[in-house]
C-alpha positions as CSV (number, residue, x, y, z in Angstrom):
1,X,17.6,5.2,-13.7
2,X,17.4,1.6,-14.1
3,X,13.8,-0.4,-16.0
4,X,12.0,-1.8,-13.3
5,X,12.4,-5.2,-14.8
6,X,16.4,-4.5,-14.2
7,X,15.6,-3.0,-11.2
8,X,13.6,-6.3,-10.0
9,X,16.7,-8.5,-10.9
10,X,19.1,-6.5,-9.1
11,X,17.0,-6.1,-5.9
12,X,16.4,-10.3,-5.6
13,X,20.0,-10.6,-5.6
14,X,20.5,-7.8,-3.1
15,X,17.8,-8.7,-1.0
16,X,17.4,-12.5,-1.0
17,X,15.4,-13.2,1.9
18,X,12.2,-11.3,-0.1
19,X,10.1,-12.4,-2.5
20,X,9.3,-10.1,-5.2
21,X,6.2,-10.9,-7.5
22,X,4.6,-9.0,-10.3
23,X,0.9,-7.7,-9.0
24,X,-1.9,-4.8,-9.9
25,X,-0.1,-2.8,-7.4
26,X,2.1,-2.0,-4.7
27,X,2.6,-3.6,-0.9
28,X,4.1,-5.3,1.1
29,X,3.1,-8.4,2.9
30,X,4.6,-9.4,6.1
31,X,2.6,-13.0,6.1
32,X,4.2,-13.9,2.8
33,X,7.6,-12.3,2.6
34,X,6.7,-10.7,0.0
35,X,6.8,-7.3,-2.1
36,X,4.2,-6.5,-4.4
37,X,5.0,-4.6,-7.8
38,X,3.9,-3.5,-10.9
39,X,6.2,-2.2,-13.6
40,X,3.7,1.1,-14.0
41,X,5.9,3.4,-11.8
42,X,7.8,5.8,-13.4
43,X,10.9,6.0,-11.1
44,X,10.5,2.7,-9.0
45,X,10.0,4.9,-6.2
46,X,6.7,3.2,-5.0
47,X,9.2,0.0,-5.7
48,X,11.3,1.6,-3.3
49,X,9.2,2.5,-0.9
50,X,7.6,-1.0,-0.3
51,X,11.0,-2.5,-0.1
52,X,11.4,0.0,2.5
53,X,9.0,-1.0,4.7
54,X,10.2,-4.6,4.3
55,X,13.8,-3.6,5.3
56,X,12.4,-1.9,8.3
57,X,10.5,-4.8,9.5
58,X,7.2,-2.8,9.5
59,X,4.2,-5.2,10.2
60,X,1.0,-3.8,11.1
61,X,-0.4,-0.7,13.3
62,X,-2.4,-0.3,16.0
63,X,-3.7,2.9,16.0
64,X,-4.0,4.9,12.5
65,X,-1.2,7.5,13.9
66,X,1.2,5.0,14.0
67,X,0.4,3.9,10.2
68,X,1.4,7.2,9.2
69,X,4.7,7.2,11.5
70,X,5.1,3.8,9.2
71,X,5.1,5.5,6.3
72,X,6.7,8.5,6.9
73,X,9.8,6.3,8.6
74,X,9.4,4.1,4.8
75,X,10.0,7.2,2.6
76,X,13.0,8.3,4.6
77,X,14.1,5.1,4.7
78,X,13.6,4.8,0.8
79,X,15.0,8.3,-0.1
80,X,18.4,7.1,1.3
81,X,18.3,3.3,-0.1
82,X,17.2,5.1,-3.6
83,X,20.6,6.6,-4.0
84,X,22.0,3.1,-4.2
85,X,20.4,2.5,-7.0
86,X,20.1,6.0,-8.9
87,X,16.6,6.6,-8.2
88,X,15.7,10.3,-7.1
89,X,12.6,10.8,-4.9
90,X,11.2,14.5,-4.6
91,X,10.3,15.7,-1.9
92,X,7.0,17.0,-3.8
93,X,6.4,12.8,-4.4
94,X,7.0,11.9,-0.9
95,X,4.2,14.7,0.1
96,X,2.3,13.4,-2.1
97,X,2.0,10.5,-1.5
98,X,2.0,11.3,2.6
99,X,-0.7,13.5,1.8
100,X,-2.7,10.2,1.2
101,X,-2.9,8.8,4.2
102,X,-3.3,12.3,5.9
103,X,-6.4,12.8,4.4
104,X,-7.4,9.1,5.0
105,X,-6.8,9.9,8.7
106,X,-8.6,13.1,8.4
107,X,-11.8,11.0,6.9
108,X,-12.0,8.4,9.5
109,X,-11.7,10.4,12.5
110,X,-14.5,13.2,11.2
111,X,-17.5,12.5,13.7
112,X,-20.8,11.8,11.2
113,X,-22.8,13.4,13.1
114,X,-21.2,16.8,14.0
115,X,-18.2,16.8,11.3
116,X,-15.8,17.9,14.1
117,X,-12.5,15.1,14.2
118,X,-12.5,12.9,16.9
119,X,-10.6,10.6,18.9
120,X,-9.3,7.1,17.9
121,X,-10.4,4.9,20.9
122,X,-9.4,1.3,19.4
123,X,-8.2,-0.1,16.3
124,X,-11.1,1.1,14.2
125,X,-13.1,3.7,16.5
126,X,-13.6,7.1,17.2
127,X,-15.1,9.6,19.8
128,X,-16.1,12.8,19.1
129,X,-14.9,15.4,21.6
130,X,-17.3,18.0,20.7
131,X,-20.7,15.9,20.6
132,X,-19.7,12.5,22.4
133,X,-20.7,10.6,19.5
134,X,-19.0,6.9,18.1
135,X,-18.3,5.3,15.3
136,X,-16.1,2.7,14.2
137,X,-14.9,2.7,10.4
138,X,-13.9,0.1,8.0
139,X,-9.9,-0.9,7.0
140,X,-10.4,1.1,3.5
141,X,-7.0,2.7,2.8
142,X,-7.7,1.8,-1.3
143,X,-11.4,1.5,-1.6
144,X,-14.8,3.9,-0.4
145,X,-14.4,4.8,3.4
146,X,-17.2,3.3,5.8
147,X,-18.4,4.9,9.2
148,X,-21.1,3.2,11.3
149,X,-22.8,4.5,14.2
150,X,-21.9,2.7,17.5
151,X,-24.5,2.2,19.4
152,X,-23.9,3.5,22.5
């Protein structure tokens, strides 16, 4: 398994047409071209997975669903492209990982009022089946969750 800072050298002349810049963490930014890193990943599977959604042209989401379908597509996407480099991604990793934004999901769309999960109606709000009640909720995928009352 190669250092990430081999890794990082082999991957900007594999993949020209990306930028890849030393950060706090991982992403990947459309507007900029670029991939995000930090050398604190043990495989370079979060590496990986960021250029991933790069490859696949991934930009942004309208509905939280489709994140998911994002991410899941990335970390196929990355299990095959790690092989090309000797990286192995478990399975256990990937689930891990998925399991992330599953529970994300599962926090935004759980009505305030009733608890019972509700609909996504736009980009960031929800409608409870069970009690008719709406919120909208903040972008938080890395930081504390918001929900606020709509009022109706």
């Amino acid at each position: 398994m190669p250092s990430t800072i081999s890794l990082i050298k082999k991957l900007r002349s594999d993949y020209p047409q990306f930028i890849f810049k030393k950060s706090n963490g991982f992403s990947w930014s459309h507007s900029e071209n670029t991939i995000f890193y930090t050398e604190k990943d043990d495989n370079n599977s979060l590496l990986m997975h960021e250029l991933s959604h790069a490859l696949l042209g991934h930009t942004s989401y309208n509905r939280d669903i489709q994140l998911i379908a994002m991410e899941r597509e990335a970390w196929d996407h990355t299990i095959k492209l790690a092989l090309k480099y000797d990286i192995i991604i478990s399975d256990d990793m990937v689930q891990s990982n998925l399991d992330t934004y599953r529970d994300w999901l599962h926090k935004r769309s759980t009505c305030p009022k009733c608890t019972a999960n509700g609909l996504q109606t736009g980009k960031n709000t929800f409608k409870c089946l069970a009690c008719g009640h709406s919120w909208r909720v903040n972008d938080a995928k890395t930081c504390a969750l918001r929900r606020y009352n709509v009022k109706t």
